[in-house]
C-alpha angles and dihedrals in degrees: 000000000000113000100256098232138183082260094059089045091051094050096044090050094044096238139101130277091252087053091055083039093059090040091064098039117017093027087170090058088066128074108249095236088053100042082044086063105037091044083053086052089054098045097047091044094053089239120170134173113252098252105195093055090048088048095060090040098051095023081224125126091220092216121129132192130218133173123265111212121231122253107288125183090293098245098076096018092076093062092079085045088060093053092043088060103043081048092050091054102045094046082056087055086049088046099249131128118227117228114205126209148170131234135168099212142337092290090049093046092047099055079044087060090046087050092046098048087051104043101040124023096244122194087209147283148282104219119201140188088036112189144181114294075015090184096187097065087061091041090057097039090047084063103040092245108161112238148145132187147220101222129052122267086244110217085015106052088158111059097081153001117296150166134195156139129282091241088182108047090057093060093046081056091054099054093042088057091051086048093053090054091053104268110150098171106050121180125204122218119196156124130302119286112269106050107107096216093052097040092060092046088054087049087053091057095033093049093052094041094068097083114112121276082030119134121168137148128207118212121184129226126165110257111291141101088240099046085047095055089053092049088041099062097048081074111107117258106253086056104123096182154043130193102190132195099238135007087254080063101049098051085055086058094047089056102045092039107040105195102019120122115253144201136184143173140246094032091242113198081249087061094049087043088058109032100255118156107227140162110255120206133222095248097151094048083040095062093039083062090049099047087050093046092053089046095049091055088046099053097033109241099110113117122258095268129054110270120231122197116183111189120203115238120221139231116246106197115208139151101304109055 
């Protein structure tokens, strides 16, 4: 089988050998839709970095660690598994290779970091699921570890480099959506108060349903489909329509109001296999920024503030809204 080289990259992607170069090493140097093709021309050619030669070069592992999320219900679980995937891909392209743990809580997580630093030499880490008081992110900065995350620091969004998804401008979209159809009462179904990313999609409903001859009620469940259908039939009953916080959610909602509109959010494959509408959000691009944020900090070209980067979701119409 012929050796895969920066040459054969260059040819199937139609650039030149610097442009895979910088691709590889200085992504932000090259225009998205350029690094998207050539970093299409790397994963279907099987193309990797020679790591030991970088290793001596760089005197970096190149091996990165990220967080792994527990079993959920199997619908909304599968949201952090996308991203994995699309990170695991475009560190491969960077010419890193992606660690996985587990961890029950901050103060798990962080005596895993402590374990890890001291076990692997680690060039640095990709946090998820970030919340208020989030302890991990200052345990990491107090002792120079490098790190981004996908999730805003909520209540510090400027302490470090970050990327993540415009929660509520997708459910503005979505209620949008349900006012265009006709929906004038439209309810919200969604997570306990206090959780940063639950508390923007409520504001997304809540802020486009203050327009005149507008009536809607949110109601609060812990994520389940379950625990949705009980919230969901506390709304009152001339409520047409639902927007929902996740697709778990959402299916709740479908079981406890047959022929309401409904909307949910994260497009699940559970949500393409039954028709729900629901806002899908940029996972694969979201991990890409990450990667080339981290990559920046490692080999010293970010800038000399922290980078955010917040990515707009989009609305997938199907059968139910």
């Amino acid at each position: 089988m012929e050796k895969v080289t920066i040459a054969t990259v260059a040819e199937r992607a139609g650039v030149s050998r610097q442009t895979v170069s910088n691709v590889i090493n200085a992504p932000e140097v090259v225009r998205p839709e350029t690094r998207d093709r050539v970093r299409e021309a790397i994963t279907s050619l099987g193309y990797r970095v020679n790591q030991a030669a970088r290793q001596m070069r760089t005197g970096r592992s190149k091996l990165l660690a990220v967080r792994i999320e527990p079993a959920r219900d199997g619908i909304n679980g599968s949201v952090l598994d996308r991203f994995l995937h699309g990170l695991t891909d475009a560190a491969a392209v960077a010419g890193y290779r992606v660690m996985l743990y587990t961890a029950a809580g901050d103060a798990a997580e962080i005596a895993t970091y402590d374990e890890l630093l001291t076990a692997y030499d680690l060039d640095g880490f990709v946090l998820t699921s970030t919340h208020h008081g989030d302890p991990r992110t200052s345990w990491l900065a107090e002792r120079g570890v490098p790190f981004v995350t996908f999730g805003r620091p909520w209540g510090a969004p400027e302490t470090h480099s970050w990327v993540d998804v415009d929660n509520a401008a997708g459910t503005a979209a979505a209620t949008r959506r349900l006012i265009e159809t006709g929906h004038t009462r439209i309810g919200f179904l969604g997570w306990p108060a206090g959780s940063g990313v639950g508390d923007a999609r409520r504001l997304g409903w809540a802020s486009t349903m203050a327009g005149p001859d507008l009536e809607g009620l949110a109601v609060a469940a812990d994520d389940g489909v379950d625990t949705g259908a009980a919230a969901a039939a506390l709304l009152p009953k001339d409520i047409t329509a639902v927007v929902c916080a996740s697709d778990s959610l959402a299916l709740g909602a479908m079981r406890a109001l047959p022929g309401r509109a409904v909307v949910g959010f994260d497009d699940t494959a559970v949500a393409q296999a039954i028709g729900l509408t629901s806002v899908s959000q940029p996972l694969a691009e979201a991990a890409g920024r990450c990667m080339d944020m981290l990559a920046e900090l490692l080999d010293g070209r970010a800038p000399n503030h922290p980078t955010q980067l917040l990515l707009p979701p989009s609305l997938v119409v199907r059968r139910t809204a």
